[in-house]
N, C-alpha and C positions, 0 to 999 in steps of 0.2 A: 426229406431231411429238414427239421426244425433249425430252422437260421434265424437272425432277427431279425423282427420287422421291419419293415422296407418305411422309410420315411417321405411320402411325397411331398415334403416342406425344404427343401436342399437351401433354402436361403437362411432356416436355422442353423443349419450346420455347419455350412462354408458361406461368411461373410463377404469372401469374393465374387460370388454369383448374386449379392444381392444388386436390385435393381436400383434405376437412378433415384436422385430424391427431387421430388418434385418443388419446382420454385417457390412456391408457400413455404415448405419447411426448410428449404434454403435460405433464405430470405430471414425469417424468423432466425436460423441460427446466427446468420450474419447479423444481425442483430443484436443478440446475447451476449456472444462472443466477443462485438465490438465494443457494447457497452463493456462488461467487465475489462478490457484489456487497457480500455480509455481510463475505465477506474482505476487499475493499477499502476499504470503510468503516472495520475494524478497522485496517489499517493508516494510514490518516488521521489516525484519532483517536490510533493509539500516536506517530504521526510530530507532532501539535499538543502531545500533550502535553508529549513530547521538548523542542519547540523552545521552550512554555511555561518550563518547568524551565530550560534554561539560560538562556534571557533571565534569566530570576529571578537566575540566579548569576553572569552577565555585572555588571548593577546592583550586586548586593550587595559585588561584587570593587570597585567606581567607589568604594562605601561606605566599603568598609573601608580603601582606598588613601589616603581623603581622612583618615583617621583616623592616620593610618603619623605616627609621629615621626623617622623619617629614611628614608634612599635602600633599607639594607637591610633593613628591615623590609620595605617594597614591592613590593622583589624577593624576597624569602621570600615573601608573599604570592603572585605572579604567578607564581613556580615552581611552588607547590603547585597554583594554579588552573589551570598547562597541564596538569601531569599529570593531576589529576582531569576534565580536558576529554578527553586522550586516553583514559581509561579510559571514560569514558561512550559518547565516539564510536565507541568501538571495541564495547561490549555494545549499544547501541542499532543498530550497525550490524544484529549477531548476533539482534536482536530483529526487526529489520525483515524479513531474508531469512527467518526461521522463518515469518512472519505471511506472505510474500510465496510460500512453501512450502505453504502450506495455503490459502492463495486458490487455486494453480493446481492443487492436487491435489483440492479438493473434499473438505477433511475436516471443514471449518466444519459446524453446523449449526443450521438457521431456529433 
């Protein structure tokens, strides 16, 4: 009777029979793993801090507006406050991709 061929490889087929991994590649993953995970962590915390800080300057802008003795003070205010939002979004961007460059490369470490 033609059946199919018999595979003497049973650890390609069922992942549960495969055997242990040896400390070296243990070890190595622990590694990888931990970097990356340290990097993303880092990037959480730099992206909290981020959005901590401008809340703060969003408020403080409500602050100072209510303080304004006329229309153009307000808007001198809210010019300054855009352009100091695009500078920040623009280096916080530059901060995120650097941290997001070093999670995926593995240069973090424990």
């Amino acid at each position: 009777m033609a059946g199919k061929p018999q595979n003497s490889d049973t650890t390609a087929n069922n992942p549960d029979q495969a055997g242990p991994i040896d400390e070296r590649t243990f070890a190595a993953m622990t590694d990888a793993y931990g970097n990356y995970f340290k990097g993303l962590a880092d990037i959480n915390a730099e992206a909290y801090r981020f959005i901590t800080d401008r809340l703060q300057q969003d408020i403080r802008l409500s602050t100072d507006i209510a303080r304004c003795e006329n229309a153009d003070q307000a808007l001198e205010l809210q010019r300054t406050f855009c352009a100091k939002l695009v500078d920040d979004y623009t280096t916080e961007t530059q901060r995120i991709i650097a941290l997001m460059y070093n999670a995926a490369d593995n240069r973090n470490s424990n």
